[in-house]
VMD Tcl script that builds the backbone (N, CA, C; Angstrom):
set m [mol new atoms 168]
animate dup $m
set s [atomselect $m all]
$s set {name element resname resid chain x y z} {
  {N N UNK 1 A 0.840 -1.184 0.000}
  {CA C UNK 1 A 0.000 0.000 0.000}
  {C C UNK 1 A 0.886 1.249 0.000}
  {N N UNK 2 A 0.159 1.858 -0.737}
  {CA C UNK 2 A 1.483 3.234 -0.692}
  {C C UNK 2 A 1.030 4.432 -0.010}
  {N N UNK 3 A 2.076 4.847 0.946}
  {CA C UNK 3 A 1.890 6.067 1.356}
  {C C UNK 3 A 1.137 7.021 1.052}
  {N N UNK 4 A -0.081 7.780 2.008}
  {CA C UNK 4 A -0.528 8.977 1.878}
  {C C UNK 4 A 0.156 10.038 2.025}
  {N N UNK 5 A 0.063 11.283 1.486}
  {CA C UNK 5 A 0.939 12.602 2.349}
  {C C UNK 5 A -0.036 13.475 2.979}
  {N N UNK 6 A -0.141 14.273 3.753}
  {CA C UNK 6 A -0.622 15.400 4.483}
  {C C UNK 6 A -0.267 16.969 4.634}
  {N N UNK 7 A -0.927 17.590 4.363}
  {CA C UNK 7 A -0.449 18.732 5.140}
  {C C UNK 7 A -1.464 19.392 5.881}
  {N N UNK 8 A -0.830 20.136 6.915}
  {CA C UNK 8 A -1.925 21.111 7.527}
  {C C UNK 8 A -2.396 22.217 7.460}
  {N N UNK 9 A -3.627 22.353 7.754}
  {CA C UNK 9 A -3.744 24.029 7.263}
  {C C UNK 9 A -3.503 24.800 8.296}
  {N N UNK 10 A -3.708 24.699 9.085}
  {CA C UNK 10 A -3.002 25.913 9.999}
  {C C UNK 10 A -1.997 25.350 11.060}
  {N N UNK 11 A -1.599 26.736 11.753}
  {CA C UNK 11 A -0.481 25.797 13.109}
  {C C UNK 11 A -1.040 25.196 14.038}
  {N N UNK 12 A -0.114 24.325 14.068}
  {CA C UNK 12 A -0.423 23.246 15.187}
  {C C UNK 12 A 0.067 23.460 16.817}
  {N N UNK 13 A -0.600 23.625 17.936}
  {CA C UNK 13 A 0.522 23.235 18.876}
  {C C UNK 13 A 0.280 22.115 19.537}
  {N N UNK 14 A 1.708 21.206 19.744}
  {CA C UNK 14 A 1.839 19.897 20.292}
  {C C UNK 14 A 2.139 19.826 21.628}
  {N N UNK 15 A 1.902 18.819 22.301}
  {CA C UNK 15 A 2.805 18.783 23.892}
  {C C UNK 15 A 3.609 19.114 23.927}
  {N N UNK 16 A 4.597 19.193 23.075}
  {CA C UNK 16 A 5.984 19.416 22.894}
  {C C UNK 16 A 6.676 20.402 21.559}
  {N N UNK 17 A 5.655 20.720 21.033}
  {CA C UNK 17 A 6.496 21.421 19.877}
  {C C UNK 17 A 4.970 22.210 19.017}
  {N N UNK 18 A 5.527 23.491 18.028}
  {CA C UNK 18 A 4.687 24.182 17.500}
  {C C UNK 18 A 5.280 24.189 16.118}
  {N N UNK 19 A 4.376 23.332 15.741}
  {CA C UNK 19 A 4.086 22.780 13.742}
  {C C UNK 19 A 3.306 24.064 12.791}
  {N N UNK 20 A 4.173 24.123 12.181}
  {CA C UNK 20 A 3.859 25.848 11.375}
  {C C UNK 20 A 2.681 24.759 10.341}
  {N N UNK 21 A 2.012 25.614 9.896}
  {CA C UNK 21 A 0.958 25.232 8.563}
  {C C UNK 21 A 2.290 24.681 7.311}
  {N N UNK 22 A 1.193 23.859 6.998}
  {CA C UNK 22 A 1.709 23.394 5.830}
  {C C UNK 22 A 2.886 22.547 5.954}
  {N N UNK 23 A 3.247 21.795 6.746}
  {CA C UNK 23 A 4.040 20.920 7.357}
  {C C UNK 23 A 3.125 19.402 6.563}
  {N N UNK 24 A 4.550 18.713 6.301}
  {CA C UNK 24 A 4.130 17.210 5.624}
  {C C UNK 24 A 3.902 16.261 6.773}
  {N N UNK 25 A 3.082 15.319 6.712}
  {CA C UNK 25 A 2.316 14.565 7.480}
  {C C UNK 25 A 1.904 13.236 6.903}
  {N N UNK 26 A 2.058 12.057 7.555}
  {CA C UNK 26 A 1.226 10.742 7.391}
  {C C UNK 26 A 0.464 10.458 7.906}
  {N N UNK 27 A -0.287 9.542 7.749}
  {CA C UNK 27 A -1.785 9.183 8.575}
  {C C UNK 27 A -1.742 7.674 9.103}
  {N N UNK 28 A -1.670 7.485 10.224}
  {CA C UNK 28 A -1.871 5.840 10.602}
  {C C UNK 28 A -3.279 5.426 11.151}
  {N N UNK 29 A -3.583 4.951 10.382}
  {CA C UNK 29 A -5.185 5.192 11.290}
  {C C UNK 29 A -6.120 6.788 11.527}
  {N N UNK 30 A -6.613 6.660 13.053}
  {CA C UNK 30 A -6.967 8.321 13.361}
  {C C UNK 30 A -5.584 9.057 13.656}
  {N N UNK 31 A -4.204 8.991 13.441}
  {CA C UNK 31 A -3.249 9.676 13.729}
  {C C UNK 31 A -2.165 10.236 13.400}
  {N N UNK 32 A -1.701 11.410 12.997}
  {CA C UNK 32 A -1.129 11.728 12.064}
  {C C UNK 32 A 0.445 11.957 12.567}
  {N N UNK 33 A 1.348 11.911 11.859}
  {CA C UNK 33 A 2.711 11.733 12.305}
  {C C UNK 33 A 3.377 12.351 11.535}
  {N N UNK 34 A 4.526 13.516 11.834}
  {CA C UNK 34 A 4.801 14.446 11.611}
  {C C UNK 34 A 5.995 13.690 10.482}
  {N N UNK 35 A 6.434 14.264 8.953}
  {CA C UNK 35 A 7.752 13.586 8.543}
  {C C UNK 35 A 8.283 15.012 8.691}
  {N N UNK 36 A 9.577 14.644 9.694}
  {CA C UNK 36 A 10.725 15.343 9.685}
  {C C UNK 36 A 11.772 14.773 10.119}
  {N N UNK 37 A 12.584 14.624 9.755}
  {CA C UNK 37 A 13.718 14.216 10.268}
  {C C UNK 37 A 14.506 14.667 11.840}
  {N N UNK 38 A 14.440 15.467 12.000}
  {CA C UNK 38 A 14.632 16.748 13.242}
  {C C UNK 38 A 14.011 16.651 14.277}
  {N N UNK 39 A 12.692 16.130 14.266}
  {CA C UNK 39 A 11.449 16.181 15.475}
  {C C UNK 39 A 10.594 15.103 14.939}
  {N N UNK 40 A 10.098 14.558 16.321}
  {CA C UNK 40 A 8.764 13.841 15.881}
  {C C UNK 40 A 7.393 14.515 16.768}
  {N N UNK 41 A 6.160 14.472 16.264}
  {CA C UNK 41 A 5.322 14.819 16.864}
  {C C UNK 41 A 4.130 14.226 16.314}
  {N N UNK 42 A 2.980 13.804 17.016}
  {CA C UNK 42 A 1.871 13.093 16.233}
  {C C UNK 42 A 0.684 14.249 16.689}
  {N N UNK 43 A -0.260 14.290 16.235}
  {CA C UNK 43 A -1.825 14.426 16.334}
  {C C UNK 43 A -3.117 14.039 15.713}
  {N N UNK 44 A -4.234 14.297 15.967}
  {CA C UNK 44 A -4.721 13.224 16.126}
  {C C UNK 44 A -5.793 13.827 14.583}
  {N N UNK 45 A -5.903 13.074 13.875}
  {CA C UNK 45 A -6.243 13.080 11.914}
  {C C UNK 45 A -7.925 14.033 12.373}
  {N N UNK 46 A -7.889 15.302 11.571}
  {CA C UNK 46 A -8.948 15.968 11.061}
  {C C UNK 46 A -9.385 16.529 10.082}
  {N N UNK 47 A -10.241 16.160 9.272}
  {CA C UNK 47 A -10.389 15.832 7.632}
  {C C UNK 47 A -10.574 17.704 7.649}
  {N N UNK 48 A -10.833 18.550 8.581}
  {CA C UNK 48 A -10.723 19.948 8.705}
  {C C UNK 48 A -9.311 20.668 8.903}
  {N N UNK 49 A -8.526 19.614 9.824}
  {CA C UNK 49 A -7.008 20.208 10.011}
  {C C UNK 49 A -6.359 19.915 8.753}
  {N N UNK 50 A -6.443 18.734 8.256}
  {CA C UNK 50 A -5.371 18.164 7.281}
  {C C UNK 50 A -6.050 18.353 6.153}
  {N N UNK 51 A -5.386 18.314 4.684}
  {CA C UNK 51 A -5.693 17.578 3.113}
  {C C UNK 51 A -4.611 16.827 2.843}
  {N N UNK 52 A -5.172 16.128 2.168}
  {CA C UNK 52 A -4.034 15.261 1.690}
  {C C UNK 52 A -3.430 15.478 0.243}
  {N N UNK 53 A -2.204 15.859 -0.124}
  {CA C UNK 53 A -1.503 15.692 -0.960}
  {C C UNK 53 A -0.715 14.905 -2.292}
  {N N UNK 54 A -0.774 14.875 -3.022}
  {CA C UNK 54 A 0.139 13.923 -3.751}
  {C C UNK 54 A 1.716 13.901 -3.382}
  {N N UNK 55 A 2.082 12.621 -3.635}
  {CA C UNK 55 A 3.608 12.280 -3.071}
  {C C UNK 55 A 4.361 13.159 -3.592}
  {N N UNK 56 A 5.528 13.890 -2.053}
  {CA C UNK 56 A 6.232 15.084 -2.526}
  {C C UNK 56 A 7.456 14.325 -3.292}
}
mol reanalyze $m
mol bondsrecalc $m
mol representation Tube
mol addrep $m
């Protein structure tokens, strides 16, 4: 199965960290997981927070 991509529309803030808009994202289920190399951070999938993208 191949990868979805994500991004968000606006900023995010996490327990731990503040995700600017438009940040790339996967979806596991209800939960979305941040791709960066640098940080990890998840939240939780909203067909209002997120769209999904074609593969960058």
């Amino acid at each position: 199965m191949e990868t979805q991509y994500y991004r968000n529309n606006l900023d995010l803030q996490t327990l731990f960290d503040y995700i600017e808009a438009d940040s790339l994202w996967t979806r596991n289920e209800d939960m979305m997981i941040l791709v960066d190399e640098d940080r990890h951070a998840e939240y939780p999938y909203s067909p209002t927070m997120f769209r999904e993208v074609p593969n960058p």
